[in-house]
N, C-alpha and C positions, 0 to 999 in steps of 0.2 A: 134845543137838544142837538146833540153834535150826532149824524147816519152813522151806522156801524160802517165799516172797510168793508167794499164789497169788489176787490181787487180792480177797481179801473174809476174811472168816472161815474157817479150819479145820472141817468138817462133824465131828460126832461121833454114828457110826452105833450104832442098838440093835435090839434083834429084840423082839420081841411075846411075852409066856408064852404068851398065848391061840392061840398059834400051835404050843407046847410042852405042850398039856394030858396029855399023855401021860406029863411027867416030874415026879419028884418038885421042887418049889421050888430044892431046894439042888444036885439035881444037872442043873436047868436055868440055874443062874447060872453052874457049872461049868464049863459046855460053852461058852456064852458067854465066858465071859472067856478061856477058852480058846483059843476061837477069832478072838480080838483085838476083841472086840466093844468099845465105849465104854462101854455102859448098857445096859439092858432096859426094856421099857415093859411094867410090871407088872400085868395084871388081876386083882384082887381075886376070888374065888373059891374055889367048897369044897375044890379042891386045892391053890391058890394062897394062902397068907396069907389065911385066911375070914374076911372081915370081921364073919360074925356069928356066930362060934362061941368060945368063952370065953378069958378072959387077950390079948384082942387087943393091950392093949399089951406084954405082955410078948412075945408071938409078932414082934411087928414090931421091941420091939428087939433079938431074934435075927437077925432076918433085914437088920437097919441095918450089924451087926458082920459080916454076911456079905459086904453089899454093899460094907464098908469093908474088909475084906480082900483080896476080891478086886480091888478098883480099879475097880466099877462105878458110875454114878449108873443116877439113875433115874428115873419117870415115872410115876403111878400112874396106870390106866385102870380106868375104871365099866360099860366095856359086857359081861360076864356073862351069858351068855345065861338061863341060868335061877339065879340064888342068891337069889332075892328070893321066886319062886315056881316051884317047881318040874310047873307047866302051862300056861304063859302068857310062851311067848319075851320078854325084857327088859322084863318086867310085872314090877309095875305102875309106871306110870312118872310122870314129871312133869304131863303132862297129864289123866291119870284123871278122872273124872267123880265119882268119892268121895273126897275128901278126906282119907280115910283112908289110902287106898292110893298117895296122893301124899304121906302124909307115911312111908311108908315107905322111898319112894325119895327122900326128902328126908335120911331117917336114913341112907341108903344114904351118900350125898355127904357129909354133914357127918363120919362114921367115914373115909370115903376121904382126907376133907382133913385129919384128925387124922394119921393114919397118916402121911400127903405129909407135912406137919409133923416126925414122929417118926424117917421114912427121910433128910432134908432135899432129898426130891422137886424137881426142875424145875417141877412144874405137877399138877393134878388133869382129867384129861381127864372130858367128859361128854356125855350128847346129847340131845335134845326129847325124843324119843319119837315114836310116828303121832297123825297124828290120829286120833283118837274119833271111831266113829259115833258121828250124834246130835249133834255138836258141833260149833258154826262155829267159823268160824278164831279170829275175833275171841276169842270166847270163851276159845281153844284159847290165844292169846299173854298174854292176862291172867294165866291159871293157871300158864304158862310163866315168866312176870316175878316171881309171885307169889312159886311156890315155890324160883326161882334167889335171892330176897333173903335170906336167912339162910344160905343156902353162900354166898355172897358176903360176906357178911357174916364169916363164920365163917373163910373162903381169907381175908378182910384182916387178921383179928386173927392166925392164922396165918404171913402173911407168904407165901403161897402162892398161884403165880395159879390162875383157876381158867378152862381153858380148851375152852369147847366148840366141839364136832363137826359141822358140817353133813353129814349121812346121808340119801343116796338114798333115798328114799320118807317122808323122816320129817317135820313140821312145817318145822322147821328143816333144811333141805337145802340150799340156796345158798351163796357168801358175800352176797347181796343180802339174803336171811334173817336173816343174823346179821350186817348194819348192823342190819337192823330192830329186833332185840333191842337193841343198842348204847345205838342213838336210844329205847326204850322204858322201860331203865334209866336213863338217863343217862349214858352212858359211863364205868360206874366202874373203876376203875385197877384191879382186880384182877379185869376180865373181858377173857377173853383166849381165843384163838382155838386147837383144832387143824384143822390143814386136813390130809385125805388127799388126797396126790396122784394116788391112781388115781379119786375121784371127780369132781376135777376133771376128768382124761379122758375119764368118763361122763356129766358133767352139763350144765357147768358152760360157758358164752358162748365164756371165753377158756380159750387155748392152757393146759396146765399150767403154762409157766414165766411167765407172764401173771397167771398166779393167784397166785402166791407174791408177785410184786411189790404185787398189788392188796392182798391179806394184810399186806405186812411190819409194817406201825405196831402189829399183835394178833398178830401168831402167840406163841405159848406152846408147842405143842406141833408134831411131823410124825408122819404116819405114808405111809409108802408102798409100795406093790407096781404090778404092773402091771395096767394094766385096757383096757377096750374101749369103745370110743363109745359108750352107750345099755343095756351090759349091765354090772350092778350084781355079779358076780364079780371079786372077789381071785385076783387070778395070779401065779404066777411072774415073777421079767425074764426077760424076753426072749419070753414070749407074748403080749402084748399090745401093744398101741400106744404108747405111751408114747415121747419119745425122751428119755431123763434126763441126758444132759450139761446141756442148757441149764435143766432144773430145779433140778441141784445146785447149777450156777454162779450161778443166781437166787438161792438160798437162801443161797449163801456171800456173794453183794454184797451181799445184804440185811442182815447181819450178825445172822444169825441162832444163838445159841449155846444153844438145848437140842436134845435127841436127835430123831434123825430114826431112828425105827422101823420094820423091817418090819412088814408086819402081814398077814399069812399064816391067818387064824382057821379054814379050814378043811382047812391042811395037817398037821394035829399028826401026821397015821400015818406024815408022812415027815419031823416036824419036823428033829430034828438032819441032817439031809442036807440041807436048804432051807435050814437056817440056816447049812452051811458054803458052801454056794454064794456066798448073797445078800452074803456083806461082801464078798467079791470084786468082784463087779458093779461096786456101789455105790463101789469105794475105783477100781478100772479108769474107772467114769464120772466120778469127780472127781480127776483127775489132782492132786499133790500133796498133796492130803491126807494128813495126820500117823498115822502108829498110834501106838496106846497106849504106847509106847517114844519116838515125836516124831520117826522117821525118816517119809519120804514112801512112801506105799506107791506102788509100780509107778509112776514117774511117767512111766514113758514108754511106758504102755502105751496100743495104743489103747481108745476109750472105748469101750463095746459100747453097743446102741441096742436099743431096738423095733422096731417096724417102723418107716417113715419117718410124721415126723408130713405134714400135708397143710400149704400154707401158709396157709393162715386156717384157723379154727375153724369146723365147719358151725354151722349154730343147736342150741342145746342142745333136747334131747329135751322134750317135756315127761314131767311126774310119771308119767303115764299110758302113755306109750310107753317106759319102763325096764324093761330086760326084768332079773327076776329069776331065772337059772336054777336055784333050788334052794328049796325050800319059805323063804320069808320072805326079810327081810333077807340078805345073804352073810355076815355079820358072826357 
């Protein structure tokens, strides 16, 4: 059955593992596709597909034949709170002050972009890192360009984009941020953007659905949940501010065709319950949207919201006034 015209693109929604760390890989693609989901946005991880524990490509083309049976795509993501070191939240990272330990996280991305490769991934999501004490900025973007040139390099010969993340408190946090890298690289064709929509609501000048528009020329990747002005937590819909009609509908005229994820990272102890919730939302706030079958889910239903947005955007926060409420990043 051919979706009615829903003036842009058909959205196709995915859920986050990092949001499932609770379940084993196969029987969290399960539950997913189960649950009508389109795709997963897959975190690399010692429970998830390890990217540094042995026969990695043969593990990934297990889990290719999984994702092809069940009828998922996918999305491979790099943020991992500890698989790199296990005492140094998303250590060591791209910016590091040794060289060494940025080329770990260098080996980290280039195994990610093989793998995206191997799954035939949408994109390889990634992110700065904080600034280093000790370290100006200047500095801090050099070693940022430095070390994104050979996963760049590596996402082109791949055939893979490779799209990073602007992250509250982290170098690269804006989309203004990530022109700046654009303009720093050169704009090469196989750097491409994911943008969260709940840190747009935390950050970020313009409105959510403002930001996707500014976004559309880079996006490669989504991820979204609901968030609050200034405070850098992952919520549920329907707790936070957000109003996501006019973000989906941004994202569908934008003609945007990879997976728009929840991303949930610190609900895994209720995962399968949050993940049967969220497709609902999500498919009620974009009216006509297709399920996995090609019928429209609910199209008459109405949209459910956040709270109301305000009609302009206050001034974004600065770095300093983002409240973290839980030891570090929410991520």
């Amino acid at each position: 059955m051919t979706p009615p015209e829903t003036g842009g693109t058909p959205l196709r929604f995915g859920y986050g593992t990092n949001g499932l760390a609770d379940l084993r890989l196969d029987d969290a693609l399960a539950l997913l596709a189960d649950l009508g989901y389109d795709g997963v946005g897959l975190t690399l991880d010692h429970m998830h597909l390890d990217p540094l524990a042995p026969l990695l490509a043969a593990r990934t083309r297990r889990v290719a034949h999984r994702l092809q049976a069940l009828g998922l795509q996918v999305t491979v993501e790099t943020g991992a709170r500890y698989v790199l070191d296990p005492r140094r939240k998303h250590g060591p990272t791209l910016l590091d002050a040794d060289p060494d330990d940025r080329a770990r996280r260098i080996d980290l991305l280039l195994r990610a972009v093989q793998v995206a490769a191997d799954l035939g991934a949408h994109a390889v999501h990634c992110f700065s890192g904080v600034l280093v004490p000790g370290t100006d900025e200047d500095t801090a973007w050099k070693r940022l360009a430095e070390s994104l040139t050979p996963v760049l390099d590596a996402a082109a010969a791949a055939g893979v984009p490779l799209a990073v993340e602007p992250e509250p408190g982290h170098l690269l946090a804006t989309l203004d941020d990530f022109d700046r890298l654009r303009r720093t690289l050169g704009d090469p064709d196989h750097l491409g953007l994911t943008l969260d929509i709940g840190h747009c609501q935390c950050l970020e000048p313009l409105p959510p659905a403002d930001c996707v528009r500014r976004a559309a020329p880079w996006l490669k990747h989504v991820q979204i949940e609901d968030m609050r002005r200034g405070v850098h937590e992952h919520l549920p819909f329907g707790e936070g501010e957000i109003d996501f009609p006019p973000v989906l509908e941004a994202l569908a005229e934008a003609g945007y065709q990879g997976l728009t994820v929840v991303e949930l990272p610190r609900h895994s102890h209720a995962g399968p319950r949050y993940a049967a919730d969220s497709l609902p939302f999500l498919r009620a706030a974009a009216p006509g949207t297709p399920t996995r079958s090609g019928t429209p889910a609910h199209p008459a239903a109405p949209a459910p919201t956040g709270r109301a947005a305000p009609p302009a955007a206050p001034a974004p926060p600065t770095a300093s006034a983002i409240r973290e409420p839980r030891e570090g990043s929410t991520r």
